[in-house]
Each structure stands twice: as structure tokens, then as C-alpha cells.
C-alpha positions as a printed Julia matrix, in Angstrom:
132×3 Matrix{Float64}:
  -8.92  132.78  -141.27
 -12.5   133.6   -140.36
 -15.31  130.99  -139.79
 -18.99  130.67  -141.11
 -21.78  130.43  -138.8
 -22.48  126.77  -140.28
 -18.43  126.27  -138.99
 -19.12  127.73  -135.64
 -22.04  125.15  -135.21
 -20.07  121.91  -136.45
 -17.28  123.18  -134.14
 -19.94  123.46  -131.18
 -21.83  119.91  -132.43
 -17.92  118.06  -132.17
 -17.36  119.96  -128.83
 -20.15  118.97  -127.16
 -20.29  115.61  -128.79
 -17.1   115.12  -126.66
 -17.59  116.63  -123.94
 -20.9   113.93  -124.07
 -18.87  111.1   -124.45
 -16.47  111.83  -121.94
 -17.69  114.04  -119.41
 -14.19  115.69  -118.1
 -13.25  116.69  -121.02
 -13.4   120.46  -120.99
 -15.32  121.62  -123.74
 -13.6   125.25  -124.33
 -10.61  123.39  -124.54
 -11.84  120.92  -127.02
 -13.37  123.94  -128.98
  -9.49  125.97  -129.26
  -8.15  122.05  -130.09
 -10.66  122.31  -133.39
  -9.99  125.84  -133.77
  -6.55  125.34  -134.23
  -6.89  122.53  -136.85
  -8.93  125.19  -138.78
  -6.51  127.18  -138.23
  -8.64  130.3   -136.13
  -6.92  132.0   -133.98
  -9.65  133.15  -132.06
 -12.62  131.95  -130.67
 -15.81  133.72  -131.87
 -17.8   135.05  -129.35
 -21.2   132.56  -130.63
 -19.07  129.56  -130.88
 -18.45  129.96  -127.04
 -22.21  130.82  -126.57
 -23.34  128.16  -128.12
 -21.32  125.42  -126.3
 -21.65  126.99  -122.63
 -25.28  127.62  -123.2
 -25.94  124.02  -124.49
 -24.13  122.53  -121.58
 -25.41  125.05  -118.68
 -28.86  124.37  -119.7
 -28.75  120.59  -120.76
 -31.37  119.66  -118.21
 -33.8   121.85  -119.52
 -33.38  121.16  -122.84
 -33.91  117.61  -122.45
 -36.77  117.88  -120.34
 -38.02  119.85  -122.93
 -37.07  117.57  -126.03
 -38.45  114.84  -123.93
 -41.91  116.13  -123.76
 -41.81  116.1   -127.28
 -40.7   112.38  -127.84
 -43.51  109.7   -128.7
 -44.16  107.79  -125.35
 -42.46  104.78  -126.58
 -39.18  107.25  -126.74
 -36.7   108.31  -124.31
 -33.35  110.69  -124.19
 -31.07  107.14  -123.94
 -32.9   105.61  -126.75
 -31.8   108.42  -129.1
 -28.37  108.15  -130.71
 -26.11  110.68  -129.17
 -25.06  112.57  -132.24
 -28.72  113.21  -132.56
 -29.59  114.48  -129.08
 -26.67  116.96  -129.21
 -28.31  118.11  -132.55
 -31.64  118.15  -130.83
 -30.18  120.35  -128.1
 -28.41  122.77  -130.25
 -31.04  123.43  -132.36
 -33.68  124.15  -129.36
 -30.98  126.32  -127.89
 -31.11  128.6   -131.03
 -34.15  128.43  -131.65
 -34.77  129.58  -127.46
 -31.84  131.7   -126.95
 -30.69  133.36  -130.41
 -32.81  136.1   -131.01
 -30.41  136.89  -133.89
 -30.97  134.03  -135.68
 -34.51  133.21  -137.05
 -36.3   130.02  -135.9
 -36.32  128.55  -139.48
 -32.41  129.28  -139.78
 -31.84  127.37  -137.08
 -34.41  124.64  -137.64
 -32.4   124.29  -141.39
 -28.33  124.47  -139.51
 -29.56  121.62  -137.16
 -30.83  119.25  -140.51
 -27.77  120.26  -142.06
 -25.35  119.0   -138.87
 -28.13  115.83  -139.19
 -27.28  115.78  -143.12
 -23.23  115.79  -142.01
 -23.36  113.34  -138.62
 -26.4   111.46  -138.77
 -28.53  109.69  -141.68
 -31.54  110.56  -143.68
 -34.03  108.89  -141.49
 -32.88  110.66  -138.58
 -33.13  114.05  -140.31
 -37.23  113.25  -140.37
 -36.95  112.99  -136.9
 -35.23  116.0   -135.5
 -37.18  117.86  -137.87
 -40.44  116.59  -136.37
 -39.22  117.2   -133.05
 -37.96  120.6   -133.85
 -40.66  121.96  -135.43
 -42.72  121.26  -132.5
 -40.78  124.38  -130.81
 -41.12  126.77  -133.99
């Protein structure tokens, strides 16, 4: 069975997710884990991308989504499902040259639409846009 790009980034979002909440996890073993239950047999090559690329440049990401934040704001005030979105979304929009900057503005309110609320949507898409 193949998988959409939308797939590949709720797969990366739910990796990364736990690989946030419990920091030994290995991600690429979380990612095959969710694979499976979709039942793909293979990884594809942007899924893995996106997750090593998210976590091997977390730091600057967050720096950089932190320059952004209102200076009432911080990284641990933000819920966690929407600084992973956050980070994803700046790593497309940084690192994908494939994928336009408006594509991946719209993926990362759609994960927000899927695992986070309708106020929070506003937000990453303020933040977010400040990088387009």
C-alpha cells in the first residue's frame, strides 16, 4: 500500500511526538511500528527525512520559533503537540525545496486541524507565516 504525503507527515508528527515524550524511544523505530499498522512495507525516503531532520536540527528550530513567540511566550509554555507542528512545518518550509512554502504552511494547519484545536491553528499560522 502506498502513502500520501499528508500520511508521511502524520506518521512523522506521531513519531516525533514520541520520541518528545519519551526521549529513548528511537524514532525510526517508532516510524516502521506505524508503518506497519498502515500496513507499508517500506519506509519512504521523506518520511525518514522529515523525522531525522526535525530531530537533528531541533535546537535551531526552536531558537528560531522562539524568536518569533510574543515575549510573554516561551517553547515550555506551548503544548507539545503544537511545538512538534511548529517544528515540522519550519523544517519544510527551510529544508524542502520540493515542496512550496504555502504547501507546507497548509500540511502543518491540517496536522493542527487533526491534533490540536481551532484556537491553536491561529497560532501556528501566525507563527508560521512569519518564516514564509
Amino acid at each position: 500500500m502506498s502513502i500520501t504525503r499528508h500520511q508521511i507527515r502524520e506518521v512523522a508528527f506521531q513519531a516525533l511526538f514520541a520520541v518528545n515524550s519519551n526521549p529513548d524511544t528511537d524514532a525510526m523505530t517508532v516510524v516502521d511500528n506505524l508503518l506497519e499498522e498502515k500496513h507499508v512495507s517500506k519506509c519512504p525516503d521523506y518520511l525518514r527525512e522529515l523525522v531525522q531532520g526535525v530531530l537533528g536540527r531541533q535546537v535551531e528550530l526552536d531558537d528560531e520559533i522562539a524568536s518569533k513567540l510574543n515575549s510573554k511566550w516561551t517553547l515550555s509554555r506551548l503544548p507539545k503537540t503544537d511545538l512538534i507542528i511548529l517544528r515540522l512545518g519550519l523544517y519544510e518550509i527551510q529544508n524542502c525545496d520540493e515542496v512550496p512554502n504555502k504547501v507546507a504552511l497548509n500540511e502543518a494547519l491540517q496536522l493542527a486541524k487533526e491534533f490540536s484545536d481551532e484556537k491553536q491553528r491561529g497560532f501556528i499560522n501566525g507563527v508560521l507565516s512569519n518564516f514564509i
